[in-house]
N, C-alpha and C positions, 0 to 999 in steps of 0.2 A: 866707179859707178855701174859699169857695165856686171861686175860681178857682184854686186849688192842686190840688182835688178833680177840677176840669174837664179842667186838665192831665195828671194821674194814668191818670185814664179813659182821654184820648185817647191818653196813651205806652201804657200797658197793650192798648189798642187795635192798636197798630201796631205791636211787636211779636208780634201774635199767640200770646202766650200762652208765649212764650220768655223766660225768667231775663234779665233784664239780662248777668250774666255770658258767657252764651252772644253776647249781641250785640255785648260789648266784645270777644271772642274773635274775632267773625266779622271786623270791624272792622279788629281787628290782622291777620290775614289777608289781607283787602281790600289796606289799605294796603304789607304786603311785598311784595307785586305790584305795584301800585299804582309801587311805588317803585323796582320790582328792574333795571329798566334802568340806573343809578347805580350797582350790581354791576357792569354788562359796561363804563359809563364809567371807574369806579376802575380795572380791570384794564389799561383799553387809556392810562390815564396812568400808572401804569407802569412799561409798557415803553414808552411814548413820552419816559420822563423818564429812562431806562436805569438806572431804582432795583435791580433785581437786578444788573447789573451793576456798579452802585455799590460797591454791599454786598461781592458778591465778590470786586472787586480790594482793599476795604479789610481785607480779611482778617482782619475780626474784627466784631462788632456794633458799627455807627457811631450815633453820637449823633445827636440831631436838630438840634443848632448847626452840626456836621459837614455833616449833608446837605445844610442847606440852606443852608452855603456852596460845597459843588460845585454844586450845583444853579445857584449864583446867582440864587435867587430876591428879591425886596425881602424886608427884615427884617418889613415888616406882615405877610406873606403866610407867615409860620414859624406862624402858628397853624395855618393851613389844610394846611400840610403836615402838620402831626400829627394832624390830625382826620382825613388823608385816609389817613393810613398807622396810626393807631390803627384803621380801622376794617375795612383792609385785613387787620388782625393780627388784627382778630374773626374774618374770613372765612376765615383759616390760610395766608395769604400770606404773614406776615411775622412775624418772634413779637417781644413786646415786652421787653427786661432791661433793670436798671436798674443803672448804672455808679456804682457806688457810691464812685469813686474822684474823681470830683467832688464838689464842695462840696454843690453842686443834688440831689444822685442822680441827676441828667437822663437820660431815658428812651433807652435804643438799640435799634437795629433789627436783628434776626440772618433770615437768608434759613431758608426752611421747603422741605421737600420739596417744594412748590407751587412756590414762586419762584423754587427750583433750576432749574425749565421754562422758566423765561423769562430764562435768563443766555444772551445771544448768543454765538455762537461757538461752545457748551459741546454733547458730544456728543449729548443729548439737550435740543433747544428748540424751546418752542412759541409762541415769540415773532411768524413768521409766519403762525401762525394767529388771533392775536390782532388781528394788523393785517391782515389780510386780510380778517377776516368781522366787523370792525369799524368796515371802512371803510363812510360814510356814503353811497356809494352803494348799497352791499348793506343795510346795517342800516335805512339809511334806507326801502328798499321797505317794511316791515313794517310802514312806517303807514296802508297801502292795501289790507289785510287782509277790510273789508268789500267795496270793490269789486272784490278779487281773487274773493272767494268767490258772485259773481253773474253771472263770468264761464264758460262752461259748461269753453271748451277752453283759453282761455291760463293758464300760471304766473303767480305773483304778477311775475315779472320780465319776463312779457312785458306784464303791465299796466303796468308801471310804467318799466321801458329799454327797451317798445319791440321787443323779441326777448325768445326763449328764453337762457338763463343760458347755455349752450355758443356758440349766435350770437355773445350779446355777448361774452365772452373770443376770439372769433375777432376779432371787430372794435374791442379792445381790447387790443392787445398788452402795456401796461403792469401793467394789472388783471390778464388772464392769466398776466404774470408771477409776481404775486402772490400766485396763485391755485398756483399750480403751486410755490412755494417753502412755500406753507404744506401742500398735501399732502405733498410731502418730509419737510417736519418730521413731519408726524402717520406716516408710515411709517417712520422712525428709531426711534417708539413701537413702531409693530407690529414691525417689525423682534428689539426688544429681545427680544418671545412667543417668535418663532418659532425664536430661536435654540435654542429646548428643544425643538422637533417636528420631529425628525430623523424620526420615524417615518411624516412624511408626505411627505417628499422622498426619503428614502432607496434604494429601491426603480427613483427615473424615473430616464431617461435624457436627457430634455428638458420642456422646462416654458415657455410662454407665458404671459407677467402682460399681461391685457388693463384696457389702461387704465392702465399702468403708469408715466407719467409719463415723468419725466427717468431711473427705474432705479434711485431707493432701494433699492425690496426686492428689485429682480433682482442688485444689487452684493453683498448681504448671503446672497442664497440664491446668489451664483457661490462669491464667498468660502467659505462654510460645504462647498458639493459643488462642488470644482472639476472633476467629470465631468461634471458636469452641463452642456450645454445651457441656456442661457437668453435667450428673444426677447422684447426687450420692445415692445408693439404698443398701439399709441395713435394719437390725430391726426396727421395729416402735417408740422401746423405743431407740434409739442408734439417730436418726432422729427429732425425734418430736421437739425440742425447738431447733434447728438450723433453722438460716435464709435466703432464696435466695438469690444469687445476681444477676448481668445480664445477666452470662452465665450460670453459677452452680443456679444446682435445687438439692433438696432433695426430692425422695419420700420412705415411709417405706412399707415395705413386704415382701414375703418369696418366695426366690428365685428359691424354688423347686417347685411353681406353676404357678409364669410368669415371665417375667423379661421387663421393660419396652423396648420398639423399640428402636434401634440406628442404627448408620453406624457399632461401634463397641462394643465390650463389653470385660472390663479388669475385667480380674481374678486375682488379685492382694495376692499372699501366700492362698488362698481360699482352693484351690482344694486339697492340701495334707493334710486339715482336714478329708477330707471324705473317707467313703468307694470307691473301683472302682463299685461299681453299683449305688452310690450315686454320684458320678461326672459324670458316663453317664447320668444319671438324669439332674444334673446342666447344663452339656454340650447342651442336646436336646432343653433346654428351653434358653440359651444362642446362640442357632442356629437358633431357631424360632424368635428372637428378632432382629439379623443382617438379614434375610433373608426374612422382611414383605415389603408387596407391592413391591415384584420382582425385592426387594435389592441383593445384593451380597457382605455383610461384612466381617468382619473377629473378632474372638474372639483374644482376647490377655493375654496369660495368662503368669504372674512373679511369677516362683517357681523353687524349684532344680530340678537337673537333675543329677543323682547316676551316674559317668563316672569312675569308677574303675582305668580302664586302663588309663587313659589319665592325670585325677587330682593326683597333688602330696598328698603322703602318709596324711599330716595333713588335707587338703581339704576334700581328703576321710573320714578321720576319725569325721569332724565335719559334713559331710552330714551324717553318718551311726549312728550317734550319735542323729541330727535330726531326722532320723525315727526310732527309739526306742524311742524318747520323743512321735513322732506322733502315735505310734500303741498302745502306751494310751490312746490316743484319737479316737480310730477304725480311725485314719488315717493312710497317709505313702509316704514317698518319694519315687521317681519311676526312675526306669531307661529311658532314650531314649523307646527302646523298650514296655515299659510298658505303657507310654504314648501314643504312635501310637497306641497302642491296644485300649486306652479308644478312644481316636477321632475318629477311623475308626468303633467303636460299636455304637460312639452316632451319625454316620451322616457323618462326616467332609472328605474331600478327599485330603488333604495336610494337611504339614505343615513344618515349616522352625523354627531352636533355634539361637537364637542370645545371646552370654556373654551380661552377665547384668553388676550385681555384683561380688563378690569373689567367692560368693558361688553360685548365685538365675540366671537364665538361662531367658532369653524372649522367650518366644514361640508364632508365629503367626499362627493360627489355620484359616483353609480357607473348607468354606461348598462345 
Protein backbone atom coordinates (compact mmCIF):
# COMPACT_ATOMS: atom_id res chain seq x y z
CA UNK A 1 0.00 0.00 0.00
CA UNK A 2 2.78 2.16 1.10
CA UNK A 3 4.23 2.00 -2.57
CA UNK A 4 1.07 2.36 -4.52
CA UNK A 5 0.59 5.57 -2.37
CA UNK A 6 4.29 6.66 -3.30
CA UNK A 7 3.48 6.04 -7.01
CA UNK A 8 0.08 8.04 -6.79
CA UNK A 9 1.94 11.13 -5.42
CA UNK A 10 4.75 10.96 -7.75
CA UNK A 11 2.06 10.60 -11.05
CA UNK A 12 -0.09 13.19 -9.34
CA UNK A 13 3.20 15.07 -9.12
CA UNK A 14 4.05 15.10 -12.86
CA UNK A 15 1.22 15.86 -14.20
CA UNK A 16 0.87 18.94 -12.49
CA UNK A 17 -2.38 18.88 -11.36
CA UNK A 18 -3.95 17.83 -14.94
CA UNK A 19 -7.06 14.99 -15.15
CA UNK A 20 -5.42 12.06 -16.59
CA UNK A 21 -7.90 12.55 -19.32
CA UNK A 22 -6.35 15.56 -20.43
CA UNK A 23 -2.92 13.82 -20.62
CA UNK A 24 -4.31 10.62 -22.56
CA UNK A 25 -5.65 13.50 -25.09
CA UNK A 26 -2.40 15.27 -25.17
CA UNK A 27 -0.71 12.02 -25.86
CA UNK A 28 -3.06 11.20 -28.70
CA UNK A 29 -1.98 14.35 -30.11
CA UNK A 30 1.57 13.97 -29.75
CA UNK A 31 1.43 10.64 -31.37
CA UNK A 32 -0.72 11.92 -34.72
CA UNK A 33 2.05 13.98 -35.44
CA UNK A 34 4.33 11.98 -34.21
CA UNK A 35 3.13 9.71 -36.83
CA UNK A 36 1.66 11.90 -39.60
CA UNK A 37 4.57 11.48 -41.94
CA UNK A 38 2.87 7.74 -42.89
CA UNK A 39 -0.01 10.13 -44.30
CA UNK A 40 2.45 11.71 -46.94
CA UNK A 41 4.21 7.88 -47.32
CA UNK A 42 0.60 6.16 -47.96
CA UNK A 43 -0.33 8.93 -50.52
CA UNK A 44 3.09 8.74 -52.47
CA UNK A 45 2.33 4.58 -52.62
CA UNK A 46 -0.39 5.28 -54.27
CA UNK A 47 0.38 6.73 -56.98
CA UNK A 48 3.57 4.93 -57.28
CA UNK A 49 1.30 1.68 -57.33
CA UNK A 50 -1.02 3.57 -60.11
CA UNK A 51 -4.16 2.52 -57.47
CA UNK A 52 -6.33 5.35 -58.97
CA UNK A 53 -5.52 4.39 -62.08
CA UNK A 54 -6.44 1.01 -61.37
CA UNK A 55 -9.62 1.84 -59.97
CA UNK A 56 -10.56 3.72 -63.06
CA UNK A 57 -9.97 1.71 -65.85
CA UNK A 58 -11.77 -1.13 -63.75
CA UNK A 59 -14.77 0.84 -64.06
CA UNK A 60 -16.37 -0.03 -61.22
CA UNK A 61 -15.24 -0.62 -57.28
CA UNK A 62 -12.43 -3.56 -57.51
CA UNK A 63 -12.15 -6.00 -54.82
CA UNK A 64 -9.10 -6.51 -52.82
CA UNK A 65 -8.40 -10.22 -54.46
CA UNK A 66 -8.59 -7.97 -57.77
CA UNK A 67 -6.01 -5.58 -56.71
CA UNK A 68 -3.84 -7.42 -55.69
CA UNK A 69 -3.55 -9.56 -58.43
CA UNK A 70 -2.90 -6.60 -60.85
CA UNK A 71 -0.78 -5.39 -58.43
CA UNK A 72 1.14 -8.63 -58.53
CA UNK A 73 1.93 -8.42 -55.19
CA UNK A 74 2.86 -11.97 -52.98
CA UNK A 75 -0.40 -13.49 -51.63
CA UNK A 76 1.32 -12.81 -47.83
CA UNK A 77 1.51 -9.23 -48.60
CA UNK A 78 -2.88 -8.87 -49.38
CA UNK A 79 -3.12 -8.06 -45.73
CA UNK A 80 -0.99 -5.14 -45.85
CA UNK A 81 -2.71 -4.05 -48.98
CA UNK A 82 -5.90 -3.60 -47.14
CA UNK A 83 -4.46 -2.20 -44.06
CA UNK A 84 -2.83 0.24 -46.34
CA UNK A 85 -6.02 1.16 -48.53
CA UNK A 86 -8.53 0.64 -45.50
CA UNK A 87 -6.60 3.41 -44.01
CA UNK A 88 -6.21 5.48 -47.02
CA UNK A 89 -10.30 5.19 -47.06
CA UNK A 90 -10.11 6.72 -43.35
CA UNK A 91 -8.32 9.67 -44.79
CA UNK A 92 -11.06 9.99 -48.01
CA UNK A 93 -9.03 8.74 -50.64
CA UNK A 94 -10.74 5.78 -51.27
CA UNK A 95 -14.20 4.69 -49.85
CA UNK A 96 -14.70 1.25 -48.92
CA UNK A 97 -18.21 -1.19 -50.46
CA UNK A 98 -18.80 -4.36 -49.95
CA UNK A 99 -19.60 -6.74 -52.95
CA UNK A 100 -22.13 -8.42 -51.66
CA UNK A 101 -22.15 -10.71 -54.78
CA UNK A 102 -19.42 -12.76 -53.54
CA UNK A 103 -19.62 -15.53 -51.04
CA UNK A 104 -17.02 -13.38 -48.64
CA UNK A 105 -18.91 -9.89 -49.09
CA UNK A 106 -15.05 -9.14 -49.70
CA UNK A 107 -14.46 -5.51 -49.36
CA UNK A 108 -13.88 -3.14 -52.81
CA UNK A 109 -12.32 -0.05 -53.34
CA UNK A 110 -14.39 2.89 -55.32
CA UNK A 111 -12.19 6.16 -56.25
CA UNK A 112 -13.43 9.51 -54.03
CA UNK A 113 -13.14 12.93 -55.30
CA UNK A 114 -9.47 13.01 -53.67
CA UNK A 115 -8.32 10.06 -55.75
CA UNK A 116 -10.05 11.29 -58.82
CA UNK A 117 -6.55 13.91 -58.46
CA UNK A 118 -4.38 11.33 -58.87
CA UNK A 119 -5.78 9.39 -62.00
CA UNK A 120 -2.80 10.19 -64.72
CA UNK A 121 -3.68 11.36 -67.76
CA UNK A 122 -7.01 12.67 -66.40
CA UNK A 123 -7.79 16.46 -66.98
CA UNK A 124 -7.29 17.46 -63.69
CA UNK A 125 -3.88 15.44 -61.78
CA UNK A 126 -2.00 15.93 -59.08
CA UNK A 127 -0.15 12.94 -59.32
CA UNK A 128 3.11 15.24 -60.13
CA UNK A 129 2.93 16.95 -57.33
CA UNK A 130 2.91 14.07 -55.13
CA UNK A 131 5.96 12.71 -56.66
CA UNK A 132 7.77 15.75 -56.85
CA UNK A 133 7.56 17.05 -53.26
CA UNK A 134 7.80 13.58 -52.06
CA UNK A 135 10.82 12.79 -53.51
CA UNK A 136 13.37 12.03 -50.88
CA UNK A 137 15.62 14.51 -51.84
CA UNK A 138 13.24 17.27 -51.08
CA UNK A 139 11.32 15.66 -48.14
CA UNK A 140 14.33 14.32 -47.00
CA UNK A 141 15.94 18.02 -46.07
CA UNK A 142 13.33 18.36 -43.31
CA UNK A 143 15.30 16.33 -41.07
CA UNK A 144 17.80 19.27 -40.68
CA UNK A 145 15.23 21.61 -39.50
CA UNK A 146 17.19 22.33 -36.17
CA UNK A 147 20.40 23.05 -37.98
CA UNK A 148 18.57 24.90 -40.63
CA UNK A 149 17.04 27.21 -37.98
CA UNK A 150 20.76 28.36 -36.56
CA UNK A 151 21.73 29.29 -39.76
CA UNK A 152 21.34 33.09 -39.95
CA UNK A 153 21.21 33.44 -44.12
CA UNK A 154 20.99 29.91 -45.92
CA UNK A 155 17.45 27.86 -46.68
CA UNK A 156 16.95 24.72 -45.16
CA UNK A 157 18.20 23.48 -49.00
CA UNK A 158 21.04 25.43 -48.93
CA UNK A 159 21.98 23.56 -45.73
CA UNK A 160 21.30 20.47 -46.81
CA UNK A 161 21.89 20.42 -51.24
CA UNK A 162 24.41 22.78 -50.90
CA UNK A 163 22.41 25.70 -52.97
CA UNK A 164 19.44 27.54 -52.93
CA UNK A 165 16.21 25.40 -54.28
CA UNK A 166 16.27 27.60 -57.75
CA UNK A 167 20.28 26.79 -58.03
CA UNK A 168 19.77 23.35 -57.45
CA UNK A 169 16.76 22.87 -60.21
CA UNK A 170 19.28 24.67 -62.55
CA UNK A 171 21.87 22.22 -61.90
CA UNK A 172 19.45 19.38 -61.89
CA UNK A 173 17.73 19.19 -64.98
CA UNK A 174 15.75 15.89 -64.12
CA UNK A 175 14.41 17.18 -60.63
CA UNK A 176 13.66 20.42 -62.50
CA UNK A 177 11.65 18.56 -64.60
CA UNK A 178 9.82 17.50 -62.04
CA UNK A 179 9.35 20.33 -60.47
CA UNK A 180 8.05 22.16 -63.44
CA UNK A 181 5.36 19.02 -64.33
CA UNK A 182 4.16 19.28 -60.91
CA UNK A 183 3.50 23.23 -61.05
CA UNK A 184 1.65 22.36 -64.36
CA UNK A 185 -0.46 20.09 -62.71
CA UNK A 186 -1.24 22.52 -59.48
CA UNK A 187 -2.09 25.30 -62.28
CA UNK A 188 -4.72 23.07 -64.34
CA UNK A 189 -6.17 23.49 -60.57
CA UNK A 190 -5.99 27.25 -60.67
CA UNK A 191 -6.73 27.12 -64.03
CA UNK A 192 -10.30 25.36 -63.15
CA UNK A 193 -10.98 29.33 -60.73
CA UNK A 194 -10.25 31.43 -63.10
CA UNK A 195 -12.35 30.23 -65.69
CA UNK A 196 -15.25 32.16 -63.62
CA UNK A 197 -13.09 35.63 -63.26
CA UNK A 198 -13.80 36.89 -66.67
CA UNK A 199 -14.01 40.20 -64.88
CA UNK A 200 -10.48 40.40 -64.25
CA UNK A 201 -9.13 39.66 -67.57
CA UNK A 202 -11.89 41.15 -69.53
CA UNK A 203 -11.02 44.72 -69.89
CA UNK A 204 -6.60 44.05 -70.84
CA UNK A 205 -5.35 43.97 -73.84
CA UNK A 206 -2.16 42.07 -72.69
CA UNK A 207 -1.04 40.29 -69.68
CA UNK A 208 2.49 38.82 -68.64
CA UNK A 209 2.40 35.46 -66.15
CA UNK A 210 5.75 36.00 -64.46
CA UNK A 211 7.09 32.95 -63.44
CA UNK A 212 4.76 31.15 -65.64
CA UNK A 213 6.33 27.97 -66.38
CA UNK A 214 5.87 25.86 -69.51
CA UNK A 215 2.24 28.21 -70.01
CA UNK A 216 -0.56 26.33 -68.21
CA UNK A 217 -2.43 29.22 -67.31
CA UNK A 218 -1.30 31.51 -70.07
CA UNK A 219 -2.89 28.35 -72.60
CA UNK A 220 -6.23 28.61 -70.51
CA UNK A 221 -6.15 32.65 -70.15
CA UNK A 222 -5.41 32.57 -74.52
CA UNK A 223 -8.10 30.13 -74.85
CA UNK A 224 -10.77 31.92 -72.62
CA UNK A 225 -9.53 35.89 -74.44
CA UNK A 226 -8.40 35.10 -77.64
CA UNK A 227 -7.45 39.03 -77.97
CA UNK A 228 -5.68 38.96 -75.57
CA UNK A 229 -2.00 39.06 -75.56
CA UNK A 230 -0.16 36.75 -73.55
CA UNK A 231 3.85 36.58 -72.55
CA UNK A 232 4.90 34.01 -70.64
CA UNK A 233 8.26 35.00 -68.65
CA UNK A 234 10.36 32.84 -66.55
CA UNK A 235 13.97 31.35 -66.49
CA UNK A 236 15.80 31.09 -69.77
CA UNK A 237 16.35 27.35 -69.11
CA UNK A 238 12.36 26.82 -68.13
CA UNK A 239 11.55 28.78 -71.75
CA UNK A 240 14.05 28.07 -74.21
CA UNK A 241 12.56 25.06 -76.31
CA UNK A 242 9.04 26.12 -76.01
CA UNK A 243 7.04 27.41 -79.08
CA UNK A 244 4.88 30.75 -79.93
CA UNK A 245 1.55 30.65 -80.89
CA UNK A 246 -0.64 33.62 -82.08
CA UNK A 247 -1.30 35.12 -78.81
CA UNK A 248 1.14 33.29 -76.27
CA UNK A 249 4.82 34.33 -76.53
CA UNK A 250 7.63 33.05 -74.37
CA UNK A 251 10.57 35.31 -73.38
CA UNK A 252 13.23 34.09 -70.66
CA UNK A 253 14.72 36.39 -67.80
CA UNK A 254 15.06 37.57 -64.39
CA UNK A 255 12.39 39.11 -62.97
CA UNK A 256 14.19 41.03 -60.38
CA UNK A 257 15.64 43.16 -63.24
CA UNK A 258 12.69 43.89 -65.78
CA UNK A 259 9.83 42.50 -66.54
CA UNK A 260 8.42 42.79 -70.06
CA UNK A 261 5.44 45.77 -70.52
CA UNK A 262 1.81 44.77 -70.44
CA UNK A 263 -1.63 45.99 -69.38
CA UNK A 264 -1.24 43.39 -66.59
CA UNK A 265 1.16 41.23 -64.90
CA UNK A 266 0.11 37.82 -62.82
CA UNK A 267 1.98 36.71 -59.98
CA UNK A 268 0.69 33.39 -60.04
CA UNK A 269 2.01 31.45 -56.08
CA UNK A 270 5.48 33.71 -56.92
CA UNK A 271 5.45 36.01 -54.16
CA UNK A 272 5.31 33.63 -51.03
CA UNK A 273 8.62 32.25 -52.30
CA UNK A 274 10.36 35.43 -51.34
CA UNK A 275 11.52 37.58 -48.74
CA UNK A 276 9.19 40.92 -48.00
CA UNK A 277 12.17 43.05 -49.32
CA UNK A 278 12.41 40.73 -52.23
CA UNK A 279 8.79 41.01 -53.36
CA UNK A 280 9.05 44.93 -52.93
CA UNK A 281 11.81 44.27 -55.42
CA UNK A 282 9.53 42.07 -57.71
CA UNK A 283 6.50 44.32 -57.00
CA UNK A 284 8.50 47.72 -58.28
CA UNK A 285 9.62 46.07 -61.42
CA UNK A 286 5.99 44.56 -61.88
CA UNK A 287 4.87 48.34 -61.46
CA UNK A 288 7.06 49.79 -63.88
CA UNK A 289 5.88 47.24 -66.58
CA UNK A 290 1.90 47.92 -66.18
CA UNK A 291 2.59 51.66 -65.75
CA UNK A 292 4.95 52.32 -69.22
CA UNK A 293 3.93 54.92 -71.74
CA UNK A 294 1.26 56.41 -69.30
CA UNK A 295 -0.57 53.13 -68.77
CA UNK A 296 -2.41 52.49 -65.64
CA UNK A 297 -2.45 48.64 -65.11
CA UNK A 298 -2.83 46.47 -62.45
CA UNK A 299 -0.77 43.57 -61.18
CA UNK A 300 -2.54 40.32 -60.32
CA UNK A 301 -1.36 38.28 -57.78
CA UNK A 302 -2.92 34.26 -56.91
CA UNK A 303 -1.54 33.50 -53.37
CA UNK A 304 -2.84 32.79 -49.68
CA UNK A 305 -4.15 35.01 -47.52
CA UNK A 306 -3.53 33.82 -43.43
CA UNK A 307 -7.32 34.88 -42.18
CA UNK A 308 -7.25 33.22 -38.62
CA UNK A 309 -10.35 34.61 -37.62
CA UNK A 310 -12.57 33.89 -40.40
CA UNK A 311 -11.20 30.30 -42.19
CA UNK A 312 -12.19 27.22 -40.48
CA UNK A 313 -9.83 25.51 -38.17
CA UNK A 314 -8.61 22.89 -41.07
CA UNK A 315 -8.05 25.78 -43.65
CA UNK A 316 -6.07 27.46 -40.96
CA UNK A 317 -4.02 24.74 -40.23
CA UNK A 318 -3.10 23.87 -43.90
CA UNK A 319 -2.22 27.78 -44.83
CA UNK A 320 0.01 27.68 -41.33
CA UNK A 321 1.38 24.59 -42.40
CA UNK A 322 2.30 26.29 -45.93
CA UNK A 323 4.30 28.85 -44.36
CA UNK A 324 6.42 26.66 -42.28
CA UNK A 325 6.98 24.70 -45.65
CA UNK A 326 7.71 28.39 -47.10
CA UNK A 327 10.17 29.95 -44.26
CA UNK A 328 12.51 26.99 -45.73
CA UNK A 329 12.61 28.60 -48.44
CA UNK A 330 13.25 32.42 -46.82
CA UNK A 331 9.64 32.64 -48.01
CA UNK A 332 6.04 33.06 -46.12
CA UNK A 333 2.59 33.33 -46.25
CA UNK A 334 1.09 36.72 -45.14
CA UNK A 335 -1.75 38.03 -43.66
CA UNK A 336 -4.19 40.67 -45.24
CA UNK A 337 -2.29 43.18 -43.36
CA UNK A 338 1.15 41.96 -44.27
CA UNK A 339 0.40 42.34 -47.79
CA UNK A 340 -0.75 46.00 -47.80
CA UNK A 341 2.41 46.56 -46.12
CA UNK A 342 4.54 45.08 -49.07
CA UNK A 343 2.08 47.07 -52.00
CA UNK A 344 2.05 50.35 -50.13
CA UNK A 345 6.40 49.99 -49.80
CA UNK A 346 6.73 49.01 -53.38
CA UNK A 347 4.35 51.85 -54.99
CA UNK A 348 0.91 50.59 -55.34
CA UNK A 349 -2.24 52.68 -53.82
CA UNK A 350 -5.04 50.02 -53.70
CA UNK A 351 -6.00 46.90 -53.72
CA UNK A 352 -9.03 44.54 -53.54
CA UNK A 353 -8.88 40.07 -52.64
CA UNK A 354 -11.17 38.12 -54.26
CA UNK A 355 -11.68 33.92 -53.12
CA UNK A 356 -10.03 32.02 -55.58
CA UNK A 357 -9.47 28.61 -54.51
CA UNK A 358 -10.04 26.77 -51.06
CA UNK A 359 -7.08 27.97 -49.96
CA UNK A 360 -5.28 30.72 -52.76
CA UNK A 361 -6.99 34.32 -52.51
CA UNK A 362 -6.81 36.77 -56.09
CA UNK A 363 -5.52 40.00 -55.26
CA UNK A 364 -5.77 42.91 -57.69
CA UNK A 365 -3.02 45.20 -56.96
CA UNK A 366 -3.68 49.02 -58.51
CA UNK A 367 -0.40 51.56 -58.94
Amino acid sequence: NKHQNFNSKRMASSINGRKPSEIFKAQTLLYKHLYAFIDSMCLKWTVEMNIPNIIHDHGQPISLSNLVSILHVPSSKAGNVQRLMRYLAHNGFFEIVTNREMENEEEAYALTVASELLVKESDLCLAAMVECILDPTLSGSYHELKKWIYEEDLTLFGVTLGSGFWDFLDKNPDYNRSFNEAMASDSKMINLALRDCDFVFEELESIVDVGGGTGTTAKIICETFPKLKCVVFDRPQVVENLSDTNNLSYVGGDMFSSIPNADAVLLKWILHNWTDKDCIRILKRCKEAVTSDGKRGKVIVIDMVINEKKDEKNLTQMKLLMDVNMACLNGKERKEEEWKKLFEEAGFQDYKISPLTGFLSLIEIYP
